[in-house]
C-alpha positions as CSV (number, residue, x, y, z in Angstrom):
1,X,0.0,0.0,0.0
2,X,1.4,3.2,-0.7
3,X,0.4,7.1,0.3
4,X,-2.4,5.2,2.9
5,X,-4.3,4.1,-0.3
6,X,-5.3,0.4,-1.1
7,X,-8.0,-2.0,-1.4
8,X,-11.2,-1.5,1.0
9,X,-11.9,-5.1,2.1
10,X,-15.4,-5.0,3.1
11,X,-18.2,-7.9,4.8
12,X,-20.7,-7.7,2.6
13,X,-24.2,-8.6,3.9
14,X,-26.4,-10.9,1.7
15,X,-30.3,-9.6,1.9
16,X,-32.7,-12.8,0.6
17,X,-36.2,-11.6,-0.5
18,X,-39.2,-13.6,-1.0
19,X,-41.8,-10.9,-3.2
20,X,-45.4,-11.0,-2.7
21,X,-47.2,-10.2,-6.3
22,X,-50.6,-10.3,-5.1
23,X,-50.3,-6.3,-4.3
24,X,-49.0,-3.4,-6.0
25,X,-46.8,-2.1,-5.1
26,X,-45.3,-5.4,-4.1
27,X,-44.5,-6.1,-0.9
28,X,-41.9,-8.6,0.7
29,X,-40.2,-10.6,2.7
30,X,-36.5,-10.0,3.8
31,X,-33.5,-11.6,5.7
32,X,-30.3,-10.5,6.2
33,X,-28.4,-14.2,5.7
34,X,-24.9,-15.5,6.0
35,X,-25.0,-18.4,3.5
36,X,-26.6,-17.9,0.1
37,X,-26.7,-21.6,-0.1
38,X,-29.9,-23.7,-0.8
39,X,-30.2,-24.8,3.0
40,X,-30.0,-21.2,4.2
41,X,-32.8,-20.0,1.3
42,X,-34.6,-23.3,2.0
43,X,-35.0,-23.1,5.4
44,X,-36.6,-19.6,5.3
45,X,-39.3,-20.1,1.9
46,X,-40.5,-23.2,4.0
47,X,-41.2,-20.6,7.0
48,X,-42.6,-17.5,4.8
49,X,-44.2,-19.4,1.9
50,X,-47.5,-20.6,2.1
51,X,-49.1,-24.5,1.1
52,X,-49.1,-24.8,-2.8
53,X,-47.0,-21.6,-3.7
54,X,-46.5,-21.0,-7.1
55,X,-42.7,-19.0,-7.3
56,X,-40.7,-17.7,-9.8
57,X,-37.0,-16.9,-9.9
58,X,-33.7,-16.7,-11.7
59,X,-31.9,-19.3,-13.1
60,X,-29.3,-19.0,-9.6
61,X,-27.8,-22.6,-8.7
62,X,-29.3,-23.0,-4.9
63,X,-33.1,-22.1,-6.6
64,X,-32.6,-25.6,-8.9
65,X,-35.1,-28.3,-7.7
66,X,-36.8,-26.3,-5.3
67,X,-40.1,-28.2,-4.9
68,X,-37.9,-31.2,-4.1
69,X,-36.9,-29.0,-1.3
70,X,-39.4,-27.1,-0.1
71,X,-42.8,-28.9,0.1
72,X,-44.9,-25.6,-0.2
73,X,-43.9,-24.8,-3.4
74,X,-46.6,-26.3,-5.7
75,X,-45.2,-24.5,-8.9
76,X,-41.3,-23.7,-9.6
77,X,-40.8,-21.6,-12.5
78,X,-37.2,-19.7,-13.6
79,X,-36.7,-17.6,-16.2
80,X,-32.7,-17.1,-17.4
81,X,-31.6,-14.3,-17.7
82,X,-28.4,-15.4,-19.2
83,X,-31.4,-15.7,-22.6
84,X,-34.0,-12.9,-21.6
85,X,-35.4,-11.3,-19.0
86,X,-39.1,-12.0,-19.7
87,X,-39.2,-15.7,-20.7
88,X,-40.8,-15.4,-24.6
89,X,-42.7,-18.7,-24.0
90,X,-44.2,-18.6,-20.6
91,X,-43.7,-14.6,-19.8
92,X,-42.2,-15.5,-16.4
93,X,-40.1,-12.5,-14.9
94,X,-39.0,-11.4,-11.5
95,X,-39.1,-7.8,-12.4
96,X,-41.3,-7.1,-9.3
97,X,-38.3,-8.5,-7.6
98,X,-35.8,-6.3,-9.0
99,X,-38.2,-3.4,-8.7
100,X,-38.3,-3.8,-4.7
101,X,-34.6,-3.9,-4.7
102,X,-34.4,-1.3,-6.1
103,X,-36.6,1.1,-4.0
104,X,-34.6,-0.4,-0.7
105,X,-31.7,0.3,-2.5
106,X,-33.2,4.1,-3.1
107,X,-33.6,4.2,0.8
108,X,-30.8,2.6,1.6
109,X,-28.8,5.8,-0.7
110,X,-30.8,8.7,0.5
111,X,-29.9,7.7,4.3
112,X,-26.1,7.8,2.4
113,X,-25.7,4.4,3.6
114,X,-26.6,1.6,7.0
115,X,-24.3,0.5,9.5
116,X,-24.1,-3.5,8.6
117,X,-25.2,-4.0,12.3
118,X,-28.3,-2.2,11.6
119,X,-29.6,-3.4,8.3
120,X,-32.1,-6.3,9.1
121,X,-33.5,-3.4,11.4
122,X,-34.3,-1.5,8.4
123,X,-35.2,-4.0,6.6
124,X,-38.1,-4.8,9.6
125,X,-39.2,-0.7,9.4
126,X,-39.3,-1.4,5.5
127,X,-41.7,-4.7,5.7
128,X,-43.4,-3.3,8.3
129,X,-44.3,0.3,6.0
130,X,-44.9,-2.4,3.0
131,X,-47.5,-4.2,4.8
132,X,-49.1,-2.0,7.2
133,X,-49.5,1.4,5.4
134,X,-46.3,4.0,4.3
135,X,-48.8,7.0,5.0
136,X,-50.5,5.3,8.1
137,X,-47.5,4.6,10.2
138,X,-48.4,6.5,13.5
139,X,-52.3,5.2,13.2
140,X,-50.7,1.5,12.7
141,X,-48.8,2.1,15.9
142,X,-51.7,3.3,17.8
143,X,-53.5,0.0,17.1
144,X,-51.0,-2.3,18.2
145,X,-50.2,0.0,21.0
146,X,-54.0,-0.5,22.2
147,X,-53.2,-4.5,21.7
148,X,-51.2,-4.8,24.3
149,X,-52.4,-2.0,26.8
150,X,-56.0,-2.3,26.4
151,X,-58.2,0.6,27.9
């Protein structure tokens, strides 16, 4: 290294998301994971995922087989991406995936950046606006306030 300059060496932290297309905008499910392997990814669509799923994703090694895997996925379909991004034959796409990336990634730039430690918190505040109500937030609290201190 000379002059103090080099190389940054940097952890970085692997976000899996499981996108929920039955809403628009779409809204998700995320984990901050160690392992991108097919246990790890596994382990969490058999939690978040319900009986007789129908998913599609990328053509990504650990997704291969996954109904083998995962016995609530009823339908497993990939598009690759390698080829197109909108399979021409069965019009399968995960641009609603990429699309929620991208607006956490929009957050994730106006904040100029999250402390590793904290991003599964944000992720949380994120799901939690996604499923409950962006513009409703203090309401939303209220309620679940009143849930656990009853009057």
């Amino acid at each position: 290294m000379q002059y103090q300059r080099g190389r940054r060496v940097r952890d970085d932290v692997w976000v899996f998301g499981v996108i929920s297309t039955e809403h628009h905008p779409c809204r998700g499910y995320f984990e901050v994971v160690r392992r991108r392997d097919r246990a790890t990814l596994t382990q969490i669509l058999q939690r978040v995922l319900l009986p007789g799923s129908e998913i599609h994703t990328d053509d990504w090694g650990a997704y291969r087989n996954l109904h083998l895997y995962v016995p609530n996925v009823n339908i497993h379909r990939t598009v690759v991406h390698q080829n197109n991004f909108v399979d021409p034959v069965t019009g399968i796409h995960t641009q609603e995936a990429e699309s929620a990336w991208a607006r956490l990634k929009y957050y994730v730039k106006r904040e100029k950046g999250i402390r590793q430690a904290d991003v599964q918190d944000f992720l949380d505040e994120q799901m939690w606006r996604d499923w409950r109500g962006l513009n409703a937030v203090f309401v939303n609290v209220l309620a679940l306030v009143s849930n656990y201190y009853p009057l």
